[in-house]
C-alpha positions in Angstrom: 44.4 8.3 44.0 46.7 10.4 41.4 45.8 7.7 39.1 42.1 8.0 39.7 42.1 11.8 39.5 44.3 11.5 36.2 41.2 9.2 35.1 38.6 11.1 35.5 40.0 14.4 34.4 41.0 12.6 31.1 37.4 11.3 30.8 36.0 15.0 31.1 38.4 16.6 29.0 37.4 13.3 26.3 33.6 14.5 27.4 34.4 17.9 26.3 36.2 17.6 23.0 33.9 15.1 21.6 30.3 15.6 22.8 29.9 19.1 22.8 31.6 19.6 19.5 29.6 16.6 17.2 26.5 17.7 19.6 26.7 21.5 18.2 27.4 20.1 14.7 24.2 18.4 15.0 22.3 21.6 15.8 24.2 23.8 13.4 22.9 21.2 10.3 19.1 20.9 11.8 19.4 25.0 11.8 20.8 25.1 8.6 18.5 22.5 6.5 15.5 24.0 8.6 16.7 27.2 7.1 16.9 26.4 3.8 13.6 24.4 3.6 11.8 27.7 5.1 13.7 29.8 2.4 12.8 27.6 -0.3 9.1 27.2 0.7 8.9 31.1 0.5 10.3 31.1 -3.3 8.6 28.3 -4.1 4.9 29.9 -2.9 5.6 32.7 -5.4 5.5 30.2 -8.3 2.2 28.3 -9.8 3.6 24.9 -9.0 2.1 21.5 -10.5 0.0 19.4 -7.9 2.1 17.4 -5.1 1.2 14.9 -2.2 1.9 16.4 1.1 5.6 15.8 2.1 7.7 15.5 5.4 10.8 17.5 6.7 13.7 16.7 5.0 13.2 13.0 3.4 10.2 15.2 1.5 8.4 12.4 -0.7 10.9 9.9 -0.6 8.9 7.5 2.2 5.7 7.3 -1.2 8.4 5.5 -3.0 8.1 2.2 -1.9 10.5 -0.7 -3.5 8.9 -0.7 -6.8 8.5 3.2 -7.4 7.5 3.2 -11.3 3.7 1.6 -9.9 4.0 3.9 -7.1 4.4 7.1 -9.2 1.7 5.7 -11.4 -0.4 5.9 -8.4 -0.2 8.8 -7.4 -0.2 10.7 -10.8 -4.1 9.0 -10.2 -4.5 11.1 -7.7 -2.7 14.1 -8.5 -2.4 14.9 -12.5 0.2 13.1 -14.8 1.9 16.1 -14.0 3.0 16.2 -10.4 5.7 17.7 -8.8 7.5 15.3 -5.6 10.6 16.1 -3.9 13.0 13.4 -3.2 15.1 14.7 -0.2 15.9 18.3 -1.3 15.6 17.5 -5.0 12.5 18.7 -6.6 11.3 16.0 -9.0 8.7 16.3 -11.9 7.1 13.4 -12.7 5.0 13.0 -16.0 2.9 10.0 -16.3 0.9 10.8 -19.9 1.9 10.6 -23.2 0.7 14.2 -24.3 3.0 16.2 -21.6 5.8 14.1 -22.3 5.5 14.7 -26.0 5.4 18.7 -24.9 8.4 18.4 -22.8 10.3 16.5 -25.2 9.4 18.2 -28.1 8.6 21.8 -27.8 11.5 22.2 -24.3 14.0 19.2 -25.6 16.6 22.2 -25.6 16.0 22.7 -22.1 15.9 18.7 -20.8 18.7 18.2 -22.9 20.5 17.6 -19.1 20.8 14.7 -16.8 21.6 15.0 -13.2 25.2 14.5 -12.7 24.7 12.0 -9.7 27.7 11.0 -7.3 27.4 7.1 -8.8 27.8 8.8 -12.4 30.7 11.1 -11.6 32.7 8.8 -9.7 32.1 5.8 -12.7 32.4 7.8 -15.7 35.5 10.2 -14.7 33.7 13.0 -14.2 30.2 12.2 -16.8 32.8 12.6 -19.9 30.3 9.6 -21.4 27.6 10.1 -23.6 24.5 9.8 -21.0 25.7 11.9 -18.3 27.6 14.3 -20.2 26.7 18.2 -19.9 25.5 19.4 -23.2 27.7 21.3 -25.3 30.3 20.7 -27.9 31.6 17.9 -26.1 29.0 15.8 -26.0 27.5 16.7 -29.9 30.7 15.6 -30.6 30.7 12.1 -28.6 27.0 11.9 -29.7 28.0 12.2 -33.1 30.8 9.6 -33.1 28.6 6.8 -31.7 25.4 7.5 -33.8 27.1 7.6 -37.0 30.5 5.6 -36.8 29.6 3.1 -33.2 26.0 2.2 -33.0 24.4 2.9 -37.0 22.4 0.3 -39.0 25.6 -0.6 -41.5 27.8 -1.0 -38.2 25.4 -3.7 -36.8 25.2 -5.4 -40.1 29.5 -5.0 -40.0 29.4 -7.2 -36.3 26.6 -9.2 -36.7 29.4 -12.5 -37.6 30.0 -11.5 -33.6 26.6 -12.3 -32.8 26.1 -15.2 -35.2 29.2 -17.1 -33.1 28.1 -16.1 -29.8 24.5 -17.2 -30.3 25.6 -20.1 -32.0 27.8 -21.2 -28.9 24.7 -20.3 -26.6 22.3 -23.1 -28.2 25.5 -25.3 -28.5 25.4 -25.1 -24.8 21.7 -25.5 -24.2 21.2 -28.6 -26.6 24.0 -30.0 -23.6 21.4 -29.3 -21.3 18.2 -30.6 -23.3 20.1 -34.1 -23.5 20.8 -34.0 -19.5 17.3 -32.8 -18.7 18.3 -29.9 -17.3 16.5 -26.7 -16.2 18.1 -23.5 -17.6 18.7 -20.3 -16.2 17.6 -18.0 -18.6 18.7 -14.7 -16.7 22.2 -16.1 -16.3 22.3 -17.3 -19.5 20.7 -14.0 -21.5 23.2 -12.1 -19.5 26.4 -13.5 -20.4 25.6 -13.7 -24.4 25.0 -10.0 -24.1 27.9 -9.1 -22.1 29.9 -11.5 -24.8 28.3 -10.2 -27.7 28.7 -6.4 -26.7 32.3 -7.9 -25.5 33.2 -8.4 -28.9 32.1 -5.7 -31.1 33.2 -3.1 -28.9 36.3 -4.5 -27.4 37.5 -7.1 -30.5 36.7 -9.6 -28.0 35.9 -11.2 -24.9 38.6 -10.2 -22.5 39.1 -11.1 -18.4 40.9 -9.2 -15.9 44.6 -10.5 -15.4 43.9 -9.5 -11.8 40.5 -10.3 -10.6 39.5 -12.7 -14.0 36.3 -11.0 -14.3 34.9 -10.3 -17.2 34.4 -6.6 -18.2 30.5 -7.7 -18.3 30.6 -8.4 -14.8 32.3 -5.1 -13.8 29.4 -3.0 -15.5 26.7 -4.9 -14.3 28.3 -4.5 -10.6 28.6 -0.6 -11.9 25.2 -1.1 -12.8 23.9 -1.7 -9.5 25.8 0.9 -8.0 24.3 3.5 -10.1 20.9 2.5 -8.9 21.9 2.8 -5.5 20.4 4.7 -3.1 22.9 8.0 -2.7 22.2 10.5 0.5 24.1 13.3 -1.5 22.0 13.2 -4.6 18.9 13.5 -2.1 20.0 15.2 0.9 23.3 16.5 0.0 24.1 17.5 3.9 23.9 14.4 4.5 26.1 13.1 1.6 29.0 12.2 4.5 26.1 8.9 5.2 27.5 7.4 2.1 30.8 6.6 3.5 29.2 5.1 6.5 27.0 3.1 4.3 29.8 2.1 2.2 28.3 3.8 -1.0 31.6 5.8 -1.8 34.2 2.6 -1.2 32.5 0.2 -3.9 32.1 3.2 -6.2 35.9 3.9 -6.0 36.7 -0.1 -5.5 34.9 -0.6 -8.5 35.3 2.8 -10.4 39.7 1.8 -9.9 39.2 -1.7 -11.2 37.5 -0.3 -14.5 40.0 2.1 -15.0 43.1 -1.1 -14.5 40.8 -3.2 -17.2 39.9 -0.7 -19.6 43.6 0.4 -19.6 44.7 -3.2 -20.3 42.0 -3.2 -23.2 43.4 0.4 -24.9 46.5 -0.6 -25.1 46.3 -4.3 -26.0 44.0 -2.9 -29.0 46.3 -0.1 -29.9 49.5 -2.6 -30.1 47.2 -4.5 -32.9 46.0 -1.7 -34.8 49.6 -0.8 -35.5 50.7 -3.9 -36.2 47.4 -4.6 -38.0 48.0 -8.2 -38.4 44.7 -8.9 -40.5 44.7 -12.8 -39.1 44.0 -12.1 -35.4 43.0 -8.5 -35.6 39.5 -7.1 -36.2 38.8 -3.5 -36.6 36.3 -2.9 -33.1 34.0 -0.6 -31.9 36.9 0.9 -29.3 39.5 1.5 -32.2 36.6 4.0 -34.2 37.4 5.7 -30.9 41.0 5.8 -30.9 40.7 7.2 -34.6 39.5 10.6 -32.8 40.4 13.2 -30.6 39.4 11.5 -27.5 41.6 11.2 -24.6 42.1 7.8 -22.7 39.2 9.0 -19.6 37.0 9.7 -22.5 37.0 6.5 -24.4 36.7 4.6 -21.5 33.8 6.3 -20.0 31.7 6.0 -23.1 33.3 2.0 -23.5 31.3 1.9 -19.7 28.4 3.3 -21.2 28.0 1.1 -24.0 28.4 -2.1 -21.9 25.9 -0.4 -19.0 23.2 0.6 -21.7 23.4 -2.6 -23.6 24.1 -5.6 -21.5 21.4 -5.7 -18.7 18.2 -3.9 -20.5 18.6 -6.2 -23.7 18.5 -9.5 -21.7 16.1 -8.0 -19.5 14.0 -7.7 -22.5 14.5 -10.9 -23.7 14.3 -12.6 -20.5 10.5 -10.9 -20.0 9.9 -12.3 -23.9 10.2 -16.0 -22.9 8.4 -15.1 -19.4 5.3 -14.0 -22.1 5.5 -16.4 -24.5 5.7 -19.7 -22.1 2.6 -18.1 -20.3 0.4 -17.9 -24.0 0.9 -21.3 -25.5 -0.9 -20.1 -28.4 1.5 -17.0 -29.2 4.8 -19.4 -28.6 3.5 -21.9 -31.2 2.6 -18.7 -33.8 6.3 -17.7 -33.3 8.2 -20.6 -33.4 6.0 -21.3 -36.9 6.8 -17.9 -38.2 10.8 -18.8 -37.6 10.7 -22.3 -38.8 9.2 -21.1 -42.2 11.7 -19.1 -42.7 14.7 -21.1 -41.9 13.4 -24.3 -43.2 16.1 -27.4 -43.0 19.2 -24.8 -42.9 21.8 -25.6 -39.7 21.9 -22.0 -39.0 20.0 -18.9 -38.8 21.9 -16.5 -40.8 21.2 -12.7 -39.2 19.5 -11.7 -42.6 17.1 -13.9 -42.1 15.3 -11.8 -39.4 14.2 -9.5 -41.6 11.8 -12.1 -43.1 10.6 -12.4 -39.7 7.5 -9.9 -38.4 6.3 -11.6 -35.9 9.4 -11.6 -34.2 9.2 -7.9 -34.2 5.9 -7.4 -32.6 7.0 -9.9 -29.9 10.1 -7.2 -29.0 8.5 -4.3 -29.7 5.0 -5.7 -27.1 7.7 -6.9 -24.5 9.3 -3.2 -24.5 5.8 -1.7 -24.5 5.0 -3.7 -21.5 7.6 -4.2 -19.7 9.5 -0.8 -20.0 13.2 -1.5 -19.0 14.0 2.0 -17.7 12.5 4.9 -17.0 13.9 8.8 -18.6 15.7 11.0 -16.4 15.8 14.7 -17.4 16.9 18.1 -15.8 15.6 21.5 -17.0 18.6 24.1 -17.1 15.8 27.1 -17.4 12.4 27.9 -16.0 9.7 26.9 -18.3 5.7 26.6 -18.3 3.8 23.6 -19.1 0.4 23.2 -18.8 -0.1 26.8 -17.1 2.1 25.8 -14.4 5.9 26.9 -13.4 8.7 24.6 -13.5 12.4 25.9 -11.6 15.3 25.4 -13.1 17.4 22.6 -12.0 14.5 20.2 -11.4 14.8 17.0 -12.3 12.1 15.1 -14.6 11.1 11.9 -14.3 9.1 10.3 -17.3 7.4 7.8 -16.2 8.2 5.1 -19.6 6.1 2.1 -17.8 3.1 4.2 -16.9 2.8 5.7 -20.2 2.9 2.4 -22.1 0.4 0.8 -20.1 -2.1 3.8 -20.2 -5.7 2.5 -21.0 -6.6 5.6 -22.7 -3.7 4.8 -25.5 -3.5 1.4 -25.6 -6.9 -1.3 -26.1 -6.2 -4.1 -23.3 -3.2 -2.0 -22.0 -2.3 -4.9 -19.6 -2.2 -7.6 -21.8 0.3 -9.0 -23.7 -0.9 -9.0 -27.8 2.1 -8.7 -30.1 -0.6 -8.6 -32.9 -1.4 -4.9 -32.1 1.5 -3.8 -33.4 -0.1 -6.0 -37.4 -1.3 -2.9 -39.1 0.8 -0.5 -37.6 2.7 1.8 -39.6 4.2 4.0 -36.4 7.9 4.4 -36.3 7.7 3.3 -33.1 11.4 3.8 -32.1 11.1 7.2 -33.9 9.7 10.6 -32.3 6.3 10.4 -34.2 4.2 9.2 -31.6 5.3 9.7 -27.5 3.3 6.6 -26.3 6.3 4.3 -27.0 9.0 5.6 -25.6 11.3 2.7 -24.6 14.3 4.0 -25.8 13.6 8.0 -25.0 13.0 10.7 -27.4 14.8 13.8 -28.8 18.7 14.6 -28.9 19.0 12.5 -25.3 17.3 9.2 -27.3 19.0 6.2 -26.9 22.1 6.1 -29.5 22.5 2.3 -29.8 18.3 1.2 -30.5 19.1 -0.7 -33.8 22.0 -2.7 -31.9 19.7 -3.4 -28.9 16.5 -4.6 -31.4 18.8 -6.4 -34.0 20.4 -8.5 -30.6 17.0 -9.0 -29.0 15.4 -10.3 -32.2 18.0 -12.7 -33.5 18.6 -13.9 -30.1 14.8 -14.5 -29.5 14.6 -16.4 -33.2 17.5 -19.0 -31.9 15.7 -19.9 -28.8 12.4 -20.4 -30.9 13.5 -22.3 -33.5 15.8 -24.9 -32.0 13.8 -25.8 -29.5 10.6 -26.0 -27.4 9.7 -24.9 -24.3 8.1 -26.0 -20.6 8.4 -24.9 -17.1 10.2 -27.6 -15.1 7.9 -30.5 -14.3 5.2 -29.6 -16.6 3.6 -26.3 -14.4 1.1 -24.5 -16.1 2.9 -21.6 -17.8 -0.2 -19.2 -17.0 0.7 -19.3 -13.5 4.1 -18.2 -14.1 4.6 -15.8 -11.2 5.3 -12.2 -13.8 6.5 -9.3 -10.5 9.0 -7.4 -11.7 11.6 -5.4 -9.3 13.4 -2.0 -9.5 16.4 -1.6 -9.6 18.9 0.1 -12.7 16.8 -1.9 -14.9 13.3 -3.0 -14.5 13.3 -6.9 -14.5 11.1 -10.2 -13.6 11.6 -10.7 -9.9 12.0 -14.1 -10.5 14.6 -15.7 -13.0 12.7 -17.4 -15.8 14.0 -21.3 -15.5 13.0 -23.8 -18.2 13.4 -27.2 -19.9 14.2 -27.7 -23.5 13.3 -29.8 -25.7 15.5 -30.3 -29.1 13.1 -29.7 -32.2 13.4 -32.3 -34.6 
């Protein structure tokens, strides 16, 4: 009896402490974010506010998204103005679908969407956005900015590493004339990936290193930060309800990952700073990383902006070029006019030399079509002031979302906006990775602009002349290549949902 009293007096004091407590913590944050959604409404009804769909409590626009949000938010700017505003969560997003309001935001207000939302992913990854994409503006990042345009990522610094790429892409077709003697399919994904990571290995790191630990390549580790940076995040949405991100596991992998970045980035530093003082000119190249260690950059700073360059250039470049070979194996025609533009120009010589692209147009308008229609990422933007656009008020601290794939596949801009026709680009004398002209913006615009374009191009094309000139190409067991299945998915990166797999052949 004493024990069964003890029991049950210990079950309602557990009743007591636990349920009433997380039970009036529930009601205290429905109060408070019904609260704050009734206050914001109110200062938000004073304002001239650009179109929106109708949105629910809390999640506000989020559930329009769907799994592939860059052809959602293209159609709903048809319904509501290629200037709309959404909210995702509490976060009031402006999303611009047309080429003239983006060239107004980004030209005329680049001062004020000189900002990027500092995300949790971002913060966690980059110690604290001390890279160059998520970076505050302000004398740190000019600075950084500076550094990488003209020291990193410039046209003579890509002419200085392009021995790097020569090798790597020479080792590539070494592998896949194995394969063309066995007969066997190739992953391109798989394949495009790991010559990126290598080759971005190697000019910015000296070259390809593994973790003593783990043994993964630092590729691998910013592709897996990659993914986490396109996670979903409650605290960028909903930020009550950032605590959801440890149940979901969000905020383990980001430290997981964010502490083994930080081990092999370490490792890297000061393996490269033991060489640059014993400068031993027969196993040491001057690298991308030791420009770096030339300036007043702490150790957190280098390595965050190390993360950005593998980040921004592994994925979206053999995204690019995997969507290229998708293209070209589905328009017979436009592989053969390729592969004859390349062949001209290298003739009977056993290599292409990375001069040789230049010679090369064709190859050009093959990149610049792929990134036209098939967008690899879209721009992210936050104003840090109100301003007006197109008679309409915008907050300050709302996020912008330029919608890149929209855009580029506009009818009113572009003649058969859907189709793939390198030729357009023939008689064109747009800089198209310029500012001139806002309806090719793959690489961004204005002060925020992607920093390493002529790396990501020069890669793309020379990687893109080696697969077309060494070889020819089929589906496995001879399917039609116009049926080639071309979805793409969302995720950091736009890319084919499917992995392009092929067959070589060696060209004789």
């Amino acid at each position: 009896m004493a024990l069964g009293y003890l029991f049950d007096q210990w079950r309602k004091n557990l009743y007591t402490t636990l349920f009433f407590p997380i039970l009036y913590s529930l009601l205290f944050l429905i109060i408070s974010l019904l609260y704050y959604f009734v206050k914001l409404n109110r200062s938000l009804k004073q304002l001239n506010l650009p179109p929106s769909p109708p949105k629910l409590p809390i999640i506000g626009n989020l559930h329009q998204l769907g799994t592939l949000p860059h052809r959602s938010l293209q159609n709903l700017s048809q319904k509501h103005g290629s200037l709309m505003l959404l909210h995702f969560g509490s976060a009031p997003t402006l999303i611009v679908s047309s080429a003239e309001t983006a060239r107004e935001l980004l030209k005329t207000h680049d001062a004020i969407l000189i900002g990027r939302p500092r995300t949790r992913a971002a913060r966690v990854l980059f110690n604290g956005c001390s890279d160059i994409a998520f970076s505050p503006y302000g004398d740190y990042w000019r600075e950084v900015k500076r550094i990488c345009v003209l020291k990193l990522l410039s046209k003579r610094r890509v002419l200085e590493f392009h021995s790097e790429m020569e090798e790597e892409v020479a080792d590539m077709v070494g592998k896949i004339r194995v394969s063309c003697l066995n007969g066997a399919s190739i992953n391109f994904r798989e394949m495009l990936v790991t010559v990126s990571s290598n080759i971005i290995s190697r000019s910015v790191l000296g070259q390809i290193y593994l973790g003593e630990e783990s043994n993964k390549s630092f590729g691998e580790l910013s592709r897996k930060a990659m993914d986490l940076i396109g996670a979903f995040c409650f605290e960028d949405m909903i930020p009550a309800l950032g605590w959801m991100d440890v149940l979901t596991g969000l905020v383990a992998n980001l430290k997981r990952t964010s502490k083994e970045l930080d081990n092999f980035l370490d490792q890297v530093i000061e393996e490269r700073q033991v060489l640059s003082i014993e400068d031993h000119e027969d196993h040491y190249k001057k690298a991308l990383d030791d420009d770096m260690l030339d300036f007043n950059l702490t150790r957190q700073n280098i390595k965050a902006i190390l993360l950005d360059m593998f980040t921004g250039g592994t994925d979206t470049i053999s995204a690019t070029i995997e969507w290229a070979m998708a293209e070209l194996i589905k328009n017979h025609s436009l592989m053969k006019k390729a592969q004859g533009e390349v062949r001209r120009v290298i003739k009977d010589k056993a290599r292409i030399d990375f001069m040789d692209i230049a010679q090369m147009e064709f190859i050009k308008f093959i990149i610049k079509e792929t990134l036209r229609l098939h967008a690899p990422a879209l721009i992210f933007r936050e104003t840090s002031a109100s301003i007006k656009m197109n008679g309409y008020d915008i907050p300050p601290k709302t996020r912008v979302l330029i919608n890149t794939w929209a855009i580029q596949r506009d009818p009113k801009l572009w003649d058969r906006a859907e189709e793939f026709l390198p030729e357009r680009f023939e008689n064109d004398q747009v800089d198209y990775f310029g500012d001139q002209d806002f309806q090719f913006i793959a690489f961004g615009s204005g002060r925020r602009s992607c920093p390493g374009t002529s790396f990501a191009t020069a890669e793309a094309e020379y990687v893109l002349a080696n697969l077309l000139n060494w070889f020819d190409w089929e589906l496995p067991g001879g399917q039609n290549g116009e049926n080639l299945d071309m979805s793409d998915i969302f995720s950091s990166v736009l890319r084919k949902k499917l992995p392009v797999s092929l067959v070589g052949t060696l060209h004789h």
